[in-house]
N, C-alpha and C positions, 0 to 999 in steps of 0.2 A: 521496888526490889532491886537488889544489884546482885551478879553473881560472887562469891565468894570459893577463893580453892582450898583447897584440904591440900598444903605441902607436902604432907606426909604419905600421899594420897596420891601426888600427882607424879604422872612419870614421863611427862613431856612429852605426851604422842603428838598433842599440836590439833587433836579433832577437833577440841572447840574453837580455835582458831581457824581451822578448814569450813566451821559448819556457821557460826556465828553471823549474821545477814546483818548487823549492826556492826560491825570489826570492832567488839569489845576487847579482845584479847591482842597480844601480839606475843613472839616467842623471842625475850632477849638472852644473853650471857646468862643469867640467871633463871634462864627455864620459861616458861610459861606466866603471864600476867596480866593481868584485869588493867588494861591502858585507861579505856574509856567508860567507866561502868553507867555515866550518865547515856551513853548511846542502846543500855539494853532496852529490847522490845519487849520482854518477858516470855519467851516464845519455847523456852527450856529446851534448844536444840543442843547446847552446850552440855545441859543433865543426860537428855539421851545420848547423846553420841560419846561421851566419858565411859571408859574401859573401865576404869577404875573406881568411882562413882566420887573422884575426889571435888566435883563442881557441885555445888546450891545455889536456889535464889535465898538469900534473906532480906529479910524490913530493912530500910534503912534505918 
């Protein structure tokens, strides 16, 4: 499973990036982004900690 964001969704607070134990995510120019989706552990820190609920795992 890889995390996927909801842009519409997202509003760059950065939590899954704070929470994330694998550093999936990184915060560039462009907001918020899924760097390394092969490093998730599936551990859905990123779902909970999302204010906005713009984060999912889906199938690859």
């Amino acid at each position: 499973m890889f995390p996927r964001i909801d842009k519409e969704a997202c509003i760059d607070c950065c939590e899954c990036v704070n929470v994330c134990p694998g550093l999936v995510f990184s915060h560039t120019e462009e907001g918020v982004k899924v760097t390394h989706p092969q490093e998730c552990i599936e551990c859905r820190a990123c779902e909970d900690a999302c204010p906005t609920g713009a984060l999912t795992l889906i199938e690859e």
